[in-house]
PQR file with spaces between the fields and no chain letter, atoms N, CA, C, O and H, PARSE charges and radii, in Angstrom:
ATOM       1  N    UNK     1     -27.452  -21.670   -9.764 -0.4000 1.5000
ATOM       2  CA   UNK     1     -27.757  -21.829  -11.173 -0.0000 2.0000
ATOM       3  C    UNK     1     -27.334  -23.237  -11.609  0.5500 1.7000
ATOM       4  O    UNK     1     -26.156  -23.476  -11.347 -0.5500 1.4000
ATOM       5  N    UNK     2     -28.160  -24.450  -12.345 -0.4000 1.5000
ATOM       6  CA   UNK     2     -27.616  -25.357  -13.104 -0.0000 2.0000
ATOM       7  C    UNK     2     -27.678  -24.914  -14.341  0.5500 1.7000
ATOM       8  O    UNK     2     -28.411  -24.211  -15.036 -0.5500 1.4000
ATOM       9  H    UNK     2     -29.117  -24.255  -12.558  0.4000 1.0000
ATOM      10  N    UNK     3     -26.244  -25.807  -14.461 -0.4000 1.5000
ATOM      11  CA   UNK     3     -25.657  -25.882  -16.321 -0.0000 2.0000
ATOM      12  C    UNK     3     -26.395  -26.633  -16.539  0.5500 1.7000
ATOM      13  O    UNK     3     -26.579  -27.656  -15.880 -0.5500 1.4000
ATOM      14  H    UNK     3     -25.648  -26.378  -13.896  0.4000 1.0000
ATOM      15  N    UNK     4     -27.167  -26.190  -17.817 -0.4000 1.5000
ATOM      16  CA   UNK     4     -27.687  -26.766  -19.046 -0.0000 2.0000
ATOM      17  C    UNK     4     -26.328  -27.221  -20.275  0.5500 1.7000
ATOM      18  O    UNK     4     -25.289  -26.746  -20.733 -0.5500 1.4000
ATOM      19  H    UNK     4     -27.018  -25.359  -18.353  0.4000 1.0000
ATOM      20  N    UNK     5     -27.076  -28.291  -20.371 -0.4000 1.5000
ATOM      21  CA   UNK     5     -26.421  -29.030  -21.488 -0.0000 2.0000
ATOM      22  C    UNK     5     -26.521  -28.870  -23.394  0.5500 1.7000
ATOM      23  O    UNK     5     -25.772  -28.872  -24.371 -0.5500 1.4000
ATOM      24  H    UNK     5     -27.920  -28.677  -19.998  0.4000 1.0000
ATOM      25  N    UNK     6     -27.701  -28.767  -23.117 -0.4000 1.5000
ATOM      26  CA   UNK     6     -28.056  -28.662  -24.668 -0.0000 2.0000
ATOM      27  C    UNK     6     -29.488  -27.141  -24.836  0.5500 1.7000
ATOM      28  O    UNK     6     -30.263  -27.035  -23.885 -0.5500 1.4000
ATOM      29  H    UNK     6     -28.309  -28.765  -22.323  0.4000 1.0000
ATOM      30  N    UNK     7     -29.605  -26.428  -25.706 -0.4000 1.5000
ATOM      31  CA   UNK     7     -31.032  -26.027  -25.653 -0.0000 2.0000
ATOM      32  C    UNK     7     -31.921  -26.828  -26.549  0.5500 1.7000
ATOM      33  O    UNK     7     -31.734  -27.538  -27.536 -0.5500 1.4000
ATOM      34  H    UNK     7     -28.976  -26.514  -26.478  0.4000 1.0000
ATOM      35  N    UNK     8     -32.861  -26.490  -25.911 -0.4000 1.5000
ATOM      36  CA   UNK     8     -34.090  -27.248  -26.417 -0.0000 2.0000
ATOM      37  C    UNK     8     -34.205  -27.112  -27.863  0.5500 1.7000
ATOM      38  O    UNK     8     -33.869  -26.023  -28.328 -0.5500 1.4000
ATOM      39  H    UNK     8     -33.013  -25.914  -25.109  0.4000 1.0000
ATOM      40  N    UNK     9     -34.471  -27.694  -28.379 -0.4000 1.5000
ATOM      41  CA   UNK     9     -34.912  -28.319  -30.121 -0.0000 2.0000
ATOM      42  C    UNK     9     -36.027  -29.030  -30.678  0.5500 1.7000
ATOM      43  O    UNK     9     -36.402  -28.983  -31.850 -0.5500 1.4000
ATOM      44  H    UNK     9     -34.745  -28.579  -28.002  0.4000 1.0000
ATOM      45  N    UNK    10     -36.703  -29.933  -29.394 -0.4000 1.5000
ATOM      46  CA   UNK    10     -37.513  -30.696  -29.743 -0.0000 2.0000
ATOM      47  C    UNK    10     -39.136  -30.040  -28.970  0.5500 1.7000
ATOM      48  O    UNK    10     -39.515  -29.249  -28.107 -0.5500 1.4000
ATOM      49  H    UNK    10     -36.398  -29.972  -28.442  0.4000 1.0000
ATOM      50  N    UNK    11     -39.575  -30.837  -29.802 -0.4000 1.5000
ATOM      51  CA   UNK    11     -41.778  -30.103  -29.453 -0.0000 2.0000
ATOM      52  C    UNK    11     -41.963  -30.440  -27.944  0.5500 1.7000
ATOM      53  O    UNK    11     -42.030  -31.479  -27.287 -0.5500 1.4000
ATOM      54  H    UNK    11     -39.267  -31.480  -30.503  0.4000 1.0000
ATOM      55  N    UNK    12     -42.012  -29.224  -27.707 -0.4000 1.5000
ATOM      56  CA   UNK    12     -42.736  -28.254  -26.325 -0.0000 2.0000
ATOM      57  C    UNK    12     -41.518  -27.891  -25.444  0.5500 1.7000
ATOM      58  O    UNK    12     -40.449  -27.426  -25.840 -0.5500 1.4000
ATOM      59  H    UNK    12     -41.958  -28.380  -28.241  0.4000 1.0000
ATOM      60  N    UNK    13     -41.862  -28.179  -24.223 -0.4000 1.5000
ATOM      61  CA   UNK    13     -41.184  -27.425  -23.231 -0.0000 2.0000
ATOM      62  C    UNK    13     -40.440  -28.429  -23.067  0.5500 1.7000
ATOM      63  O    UNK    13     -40.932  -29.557  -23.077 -0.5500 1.4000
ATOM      64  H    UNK    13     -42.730  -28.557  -23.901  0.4000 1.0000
ATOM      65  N    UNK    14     -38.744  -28.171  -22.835 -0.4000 1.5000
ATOM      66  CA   UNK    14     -38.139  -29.293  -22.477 -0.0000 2.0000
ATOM      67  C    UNK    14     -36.837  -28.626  -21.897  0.5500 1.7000
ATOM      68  O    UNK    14     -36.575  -27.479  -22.258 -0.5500 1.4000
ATOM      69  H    UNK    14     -38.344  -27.254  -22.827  0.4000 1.0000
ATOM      70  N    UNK    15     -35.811  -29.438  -20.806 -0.4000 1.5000
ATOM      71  CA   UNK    15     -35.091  -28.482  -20.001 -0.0000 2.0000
ATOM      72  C    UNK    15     -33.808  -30.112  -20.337  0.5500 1.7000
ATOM      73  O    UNK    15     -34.030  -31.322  -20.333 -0.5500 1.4000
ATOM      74  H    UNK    15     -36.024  -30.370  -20.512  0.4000 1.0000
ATOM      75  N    UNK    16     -32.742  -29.431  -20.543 -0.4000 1.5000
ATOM      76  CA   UNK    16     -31.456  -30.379  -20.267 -0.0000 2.0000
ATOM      77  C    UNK    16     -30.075  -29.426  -19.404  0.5500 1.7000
ATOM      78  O    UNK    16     -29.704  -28.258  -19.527 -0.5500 1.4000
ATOM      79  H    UNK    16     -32.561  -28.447  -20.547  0.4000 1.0000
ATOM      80  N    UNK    17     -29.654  -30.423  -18.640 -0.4000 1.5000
ATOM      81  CA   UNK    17     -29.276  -29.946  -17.394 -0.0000 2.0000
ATOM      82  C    UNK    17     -28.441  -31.049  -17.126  0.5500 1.7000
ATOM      83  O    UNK    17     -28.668  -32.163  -17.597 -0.5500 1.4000
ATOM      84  H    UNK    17     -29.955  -31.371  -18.540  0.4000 1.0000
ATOM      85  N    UNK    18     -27.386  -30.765  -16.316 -0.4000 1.5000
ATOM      86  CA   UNK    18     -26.170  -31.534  -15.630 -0.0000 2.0000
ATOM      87  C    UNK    18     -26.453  -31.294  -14.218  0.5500 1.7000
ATOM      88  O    UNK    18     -26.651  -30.153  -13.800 -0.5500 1.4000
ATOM      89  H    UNK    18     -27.202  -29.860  -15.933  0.4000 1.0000
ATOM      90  N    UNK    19     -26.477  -32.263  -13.514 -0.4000 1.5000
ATOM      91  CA   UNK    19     -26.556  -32.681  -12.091 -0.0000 2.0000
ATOM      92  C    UNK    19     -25.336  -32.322  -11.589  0.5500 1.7000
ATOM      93  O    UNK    19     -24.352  -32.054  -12.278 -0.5500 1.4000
ATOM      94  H    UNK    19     -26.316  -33.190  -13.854  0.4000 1.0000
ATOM      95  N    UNK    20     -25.404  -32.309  -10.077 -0.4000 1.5000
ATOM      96  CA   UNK    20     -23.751  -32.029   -9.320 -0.0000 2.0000
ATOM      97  C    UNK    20     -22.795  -32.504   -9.660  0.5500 1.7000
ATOM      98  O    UNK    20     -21.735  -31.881   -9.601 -0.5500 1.4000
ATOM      99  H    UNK    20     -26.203  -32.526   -9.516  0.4000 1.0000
ATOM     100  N    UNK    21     -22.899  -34.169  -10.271 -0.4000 1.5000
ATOM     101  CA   UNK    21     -21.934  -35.290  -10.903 -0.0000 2.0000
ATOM     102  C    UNK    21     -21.411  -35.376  -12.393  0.5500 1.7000
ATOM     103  O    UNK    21     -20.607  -36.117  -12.958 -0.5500 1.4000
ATOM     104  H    UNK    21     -23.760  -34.675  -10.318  0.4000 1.0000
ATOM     105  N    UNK    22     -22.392  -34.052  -12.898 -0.4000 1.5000
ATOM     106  CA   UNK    22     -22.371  -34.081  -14.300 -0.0000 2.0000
ATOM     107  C    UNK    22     -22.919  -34.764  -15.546  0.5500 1.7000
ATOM     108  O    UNK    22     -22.743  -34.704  -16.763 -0.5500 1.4000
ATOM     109  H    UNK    22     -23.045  -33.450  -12.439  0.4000 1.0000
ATOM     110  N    UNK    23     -23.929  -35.680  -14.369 -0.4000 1.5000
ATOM     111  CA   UNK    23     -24.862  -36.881  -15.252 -0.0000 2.0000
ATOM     112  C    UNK    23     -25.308  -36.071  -15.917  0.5500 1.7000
ATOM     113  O    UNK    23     -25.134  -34.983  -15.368 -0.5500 1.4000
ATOM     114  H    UNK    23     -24.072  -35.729  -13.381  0.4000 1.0000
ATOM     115  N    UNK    24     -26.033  -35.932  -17.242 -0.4000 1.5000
ATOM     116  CA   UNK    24     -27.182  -35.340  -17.858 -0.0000 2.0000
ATOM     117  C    UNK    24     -28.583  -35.693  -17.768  0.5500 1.7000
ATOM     118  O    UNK    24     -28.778  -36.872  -18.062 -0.5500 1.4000
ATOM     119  H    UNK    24     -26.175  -36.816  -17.688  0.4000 1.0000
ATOM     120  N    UNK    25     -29.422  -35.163  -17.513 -0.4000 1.5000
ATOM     121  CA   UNK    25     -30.730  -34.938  -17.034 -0.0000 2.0000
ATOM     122  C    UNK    25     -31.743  -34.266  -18.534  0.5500 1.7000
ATOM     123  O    UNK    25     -31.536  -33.233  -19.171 -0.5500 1.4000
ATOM     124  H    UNK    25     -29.263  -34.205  -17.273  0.4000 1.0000
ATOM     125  N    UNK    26     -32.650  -35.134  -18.693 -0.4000 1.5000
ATOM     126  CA   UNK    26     -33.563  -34.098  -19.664 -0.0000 2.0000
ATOM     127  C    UNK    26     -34.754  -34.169  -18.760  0.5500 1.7000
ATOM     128  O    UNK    26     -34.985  -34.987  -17.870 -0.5500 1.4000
ATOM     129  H    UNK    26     -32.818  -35.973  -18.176  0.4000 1.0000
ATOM     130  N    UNK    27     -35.496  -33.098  -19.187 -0.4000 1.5000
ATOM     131  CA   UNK    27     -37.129  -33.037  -18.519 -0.0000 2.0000
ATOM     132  C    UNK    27     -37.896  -32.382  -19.208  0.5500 1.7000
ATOM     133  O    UNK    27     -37.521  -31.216  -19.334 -0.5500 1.4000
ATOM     134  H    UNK    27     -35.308  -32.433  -19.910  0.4000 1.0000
ATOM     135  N    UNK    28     -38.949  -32.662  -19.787 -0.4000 1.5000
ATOM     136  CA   UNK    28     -39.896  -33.256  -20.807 -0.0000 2.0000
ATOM     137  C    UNK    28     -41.464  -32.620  -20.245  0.5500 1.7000
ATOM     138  O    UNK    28     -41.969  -32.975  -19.179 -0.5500 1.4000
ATOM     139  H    UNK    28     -39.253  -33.609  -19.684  0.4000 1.0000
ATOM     140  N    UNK    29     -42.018  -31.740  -21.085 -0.4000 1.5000
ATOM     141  CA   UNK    29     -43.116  -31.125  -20.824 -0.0000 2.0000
ATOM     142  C    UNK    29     -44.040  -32.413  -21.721  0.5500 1.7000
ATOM     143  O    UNK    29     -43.393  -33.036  -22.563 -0.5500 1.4000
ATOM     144  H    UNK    29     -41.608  -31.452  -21.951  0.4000 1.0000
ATOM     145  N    UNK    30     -45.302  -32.724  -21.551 -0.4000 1.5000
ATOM     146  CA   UNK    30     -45.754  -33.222  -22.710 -0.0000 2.0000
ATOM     147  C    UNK    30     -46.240  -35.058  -22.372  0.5500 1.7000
ATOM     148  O    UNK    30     -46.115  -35.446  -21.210 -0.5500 1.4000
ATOM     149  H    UNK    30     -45.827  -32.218  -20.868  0.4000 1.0000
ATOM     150  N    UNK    31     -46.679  -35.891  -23.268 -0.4000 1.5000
ATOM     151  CA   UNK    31     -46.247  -37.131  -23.025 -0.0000 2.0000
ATOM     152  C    UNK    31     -46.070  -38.287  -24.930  0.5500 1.7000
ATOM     153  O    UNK    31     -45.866  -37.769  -26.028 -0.5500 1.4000
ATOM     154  H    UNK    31     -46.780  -35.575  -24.211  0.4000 1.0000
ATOM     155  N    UNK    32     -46.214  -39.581  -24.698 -0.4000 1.5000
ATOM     156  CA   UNK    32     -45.536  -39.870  -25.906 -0.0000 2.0000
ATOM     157  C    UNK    32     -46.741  -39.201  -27.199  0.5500 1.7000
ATOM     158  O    UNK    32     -46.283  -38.605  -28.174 -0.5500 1.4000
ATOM     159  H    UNK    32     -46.379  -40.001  -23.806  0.4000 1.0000
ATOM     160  N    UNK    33     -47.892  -39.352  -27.072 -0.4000 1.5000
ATOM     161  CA   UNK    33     -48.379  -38.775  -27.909 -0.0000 2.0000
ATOM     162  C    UNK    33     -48.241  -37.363  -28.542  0.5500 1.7000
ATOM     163  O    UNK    33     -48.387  -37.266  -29.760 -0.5500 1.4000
ATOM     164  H    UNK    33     -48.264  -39.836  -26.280  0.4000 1.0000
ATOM     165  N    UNK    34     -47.976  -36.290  -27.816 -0.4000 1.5000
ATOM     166  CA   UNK    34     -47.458  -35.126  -28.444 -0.0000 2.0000
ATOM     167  C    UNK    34     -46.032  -35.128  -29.148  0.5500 1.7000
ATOM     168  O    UNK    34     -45.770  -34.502  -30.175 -0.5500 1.4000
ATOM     169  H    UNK    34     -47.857  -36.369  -26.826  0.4000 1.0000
ATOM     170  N    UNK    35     -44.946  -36.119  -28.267 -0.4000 1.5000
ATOM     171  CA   UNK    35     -44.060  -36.231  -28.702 -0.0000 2.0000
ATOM     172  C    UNK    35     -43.718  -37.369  -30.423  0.5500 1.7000
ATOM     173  O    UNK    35     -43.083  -37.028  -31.421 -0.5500 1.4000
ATOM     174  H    UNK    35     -45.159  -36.627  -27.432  0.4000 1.0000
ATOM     175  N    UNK    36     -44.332  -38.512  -30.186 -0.4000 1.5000
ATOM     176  CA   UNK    36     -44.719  -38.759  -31.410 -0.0000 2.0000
ATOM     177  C    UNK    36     -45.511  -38.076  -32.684  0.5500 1.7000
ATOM     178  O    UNK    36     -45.340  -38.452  -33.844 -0.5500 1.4000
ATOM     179  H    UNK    36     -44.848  -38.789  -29.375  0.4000 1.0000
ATOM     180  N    UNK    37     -46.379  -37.046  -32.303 -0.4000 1.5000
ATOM     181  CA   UNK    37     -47.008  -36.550  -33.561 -0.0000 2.0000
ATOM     182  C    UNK    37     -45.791  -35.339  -34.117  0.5500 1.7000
ATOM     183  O    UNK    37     -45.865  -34.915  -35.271 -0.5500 1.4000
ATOM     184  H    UNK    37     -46.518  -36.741  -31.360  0.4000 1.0000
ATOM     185  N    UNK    38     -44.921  -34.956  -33.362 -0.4000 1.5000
ATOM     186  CA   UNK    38     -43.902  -34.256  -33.581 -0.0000 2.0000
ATOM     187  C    UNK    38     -42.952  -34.685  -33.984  0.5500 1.7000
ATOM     188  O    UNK    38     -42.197  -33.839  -34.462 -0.5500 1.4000
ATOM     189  H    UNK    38     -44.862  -35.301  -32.425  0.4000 1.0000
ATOM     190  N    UNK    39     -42.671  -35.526  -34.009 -0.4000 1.5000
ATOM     191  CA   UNK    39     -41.413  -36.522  -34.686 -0.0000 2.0000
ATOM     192  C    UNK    39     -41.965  -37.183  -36.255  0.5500 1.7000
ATOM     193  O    UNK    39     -41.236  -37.547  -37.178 -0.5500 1.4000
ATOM     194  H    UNK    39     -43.284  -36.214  -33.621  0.4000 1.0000
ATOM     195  N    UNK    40     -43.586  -37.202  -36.205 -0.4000 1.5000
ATOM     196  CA   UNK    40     -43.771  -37.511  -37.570 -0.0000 2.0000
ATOM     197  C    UNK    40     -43.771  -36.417  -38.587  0.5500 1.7000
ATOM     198  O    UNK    40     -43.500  -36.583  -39.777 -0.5500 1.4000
ATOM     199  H    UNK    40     -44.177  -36.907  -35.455  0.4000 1.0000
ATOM     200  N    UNK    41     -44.222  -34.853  -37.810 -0.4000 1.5000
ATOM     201  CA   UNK    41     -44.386  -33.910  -38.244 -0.0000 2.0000
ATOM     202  C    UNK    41     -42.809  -33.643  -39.135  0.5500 1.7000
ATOM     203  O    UNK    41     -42.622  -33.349  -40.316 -0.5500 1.4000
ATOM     204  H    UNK    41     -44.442  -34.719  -36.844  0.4000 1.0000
ATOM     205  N    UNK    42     -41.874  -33.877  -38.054 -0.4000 1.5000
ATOM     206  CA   UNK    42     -40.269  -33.519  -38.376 -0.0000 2.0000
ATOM     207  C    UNK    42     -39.254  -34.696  -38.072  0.5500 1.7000
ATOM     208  O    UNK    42     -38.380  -34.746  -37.207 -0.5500 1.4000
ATOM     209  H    UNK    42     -42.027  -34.116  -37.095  0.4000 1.0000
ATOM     210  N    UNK    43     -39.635  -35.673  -39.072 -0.4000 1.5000
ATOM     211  CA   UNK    43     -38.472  -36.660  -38.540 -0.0000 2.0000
ATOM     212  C    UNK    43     -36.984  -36.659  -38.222  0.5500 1.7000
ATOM     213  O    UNK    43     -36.310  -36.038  -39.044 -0.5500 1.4000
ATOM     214  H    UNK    43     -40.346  -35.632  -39.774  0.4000 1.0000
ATOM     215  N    UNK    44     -36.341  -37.198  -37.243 -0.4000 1.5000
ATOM     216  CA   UNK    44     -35.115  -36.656  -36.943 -0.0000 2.0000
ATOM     217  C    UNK    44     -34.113  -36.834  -37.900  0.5500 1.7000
ATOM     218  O    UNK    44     -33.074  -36.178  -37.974 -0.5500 1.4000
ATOM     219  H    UNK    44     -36.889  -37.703  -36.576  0.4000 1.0000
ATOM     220  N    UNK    45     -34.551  -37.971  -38.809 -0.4000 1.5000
ATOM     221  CA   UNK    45     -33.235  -38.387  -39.604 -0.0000 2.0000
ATOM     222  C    UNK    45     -34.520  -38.507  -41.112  0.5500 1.7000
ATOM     223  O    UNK    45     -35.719  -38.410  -40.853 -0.5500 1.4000
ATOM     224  H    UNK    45     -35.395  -38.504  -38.750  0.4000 1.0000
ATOM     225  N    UNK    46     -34.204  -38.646  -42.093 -0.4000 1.5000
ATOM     226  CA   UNK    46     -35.323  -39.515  -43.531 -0.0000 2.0000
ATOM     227  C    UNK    46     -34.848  -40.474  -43.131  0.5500 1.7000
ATOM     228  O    UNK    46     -35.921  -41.029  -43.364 -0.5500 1.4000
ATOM     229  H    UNK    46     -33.229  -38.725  -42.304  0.4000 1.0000
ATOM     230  N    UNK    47     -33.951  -41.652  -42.533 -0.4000 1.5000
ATOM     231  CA   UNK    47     -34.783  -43.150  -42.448 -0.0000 2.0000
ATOM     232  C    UNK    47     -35.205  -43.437  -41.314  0.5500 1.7000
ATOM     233  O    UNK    47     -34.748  -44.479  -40.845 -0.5500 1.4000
ATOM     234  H    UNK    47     -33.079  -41.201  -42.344  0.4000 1.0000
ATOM     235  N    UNK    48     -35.966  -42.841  -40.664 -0.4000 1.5000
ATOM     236  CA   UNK    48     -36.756  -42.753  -39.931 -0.0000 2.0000
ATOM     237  C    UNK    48     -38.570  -43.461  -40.247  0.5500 1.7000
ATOM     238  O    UNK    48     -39.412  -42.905  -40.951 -0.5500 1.4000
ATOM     239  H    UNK    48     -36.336  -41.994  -41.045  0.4000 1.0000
ATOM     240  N    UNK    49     -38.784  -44.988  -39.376 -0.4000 1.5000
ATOM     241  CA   UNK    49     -40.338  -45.153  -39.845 -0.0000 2.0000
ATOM     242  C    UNK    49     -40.679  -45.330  -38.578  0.5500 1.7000
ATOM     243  O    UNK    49     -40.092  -45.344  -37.496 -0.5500 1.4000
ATOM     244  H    UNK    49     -38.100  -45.440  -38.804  0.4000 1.0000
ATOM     245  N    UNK    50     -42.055  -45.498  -39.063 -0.4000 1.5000
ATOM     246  CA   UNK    50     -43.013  -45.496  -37.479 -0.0000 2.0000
ATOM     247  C    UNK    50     -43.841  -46.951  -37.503  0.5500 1.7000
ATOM     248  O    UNK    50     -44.555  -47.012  -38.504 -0.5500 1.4000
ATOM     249  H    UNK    50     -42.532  -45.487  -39.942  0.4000 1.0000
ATOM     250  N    UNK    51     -43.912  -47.956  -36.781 -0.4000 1.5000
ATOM     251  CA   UNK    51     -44.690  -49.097  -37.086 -0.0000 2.0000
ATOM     252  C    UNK    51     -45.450  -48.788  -35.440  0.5500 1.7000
ATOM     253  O    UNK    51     -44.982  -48.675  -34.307 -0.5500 1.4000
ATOM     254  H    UNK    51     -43.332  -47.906  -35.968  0.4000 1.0000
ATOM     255  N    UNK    52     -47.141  -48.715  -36.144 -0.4000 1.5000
ATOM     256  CA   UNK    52     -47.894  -48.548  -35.520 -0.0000 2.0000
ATOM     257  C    UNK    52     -49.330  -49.412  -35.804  0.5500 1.7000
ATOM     258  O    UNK    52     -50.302  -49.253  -35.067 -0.5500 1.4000
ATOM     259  H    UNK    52     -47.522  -48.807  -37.065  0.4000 1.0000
């Protein structure tokens, strides 16, 4: 079994996990476009902008 670090919070499938060393590891279903339209949907912070 690996320890997970955090549960998931953010849009789609996503896995966080500690390695044998205890590094942290995320892994990411998706790519920047889903992940950007989700961050505009729910910004992480209000001062949060997007220059596009």
């Amino acid at each position: 079994q690996v320890p997970q670090w955090q549960n998931n919070r953010s849009e789609g499938a996503s896995l966080y996990i500690l390695d044998p060393d205890g590094h942290k590891l995320e892994l990411h279903v998706g790519d920047w476009r889903s992940r950007l339209t989700a961050a505009k949907a729910n910004p992480f912070t209000e001062e949060m902008e997007f220059f596009l």
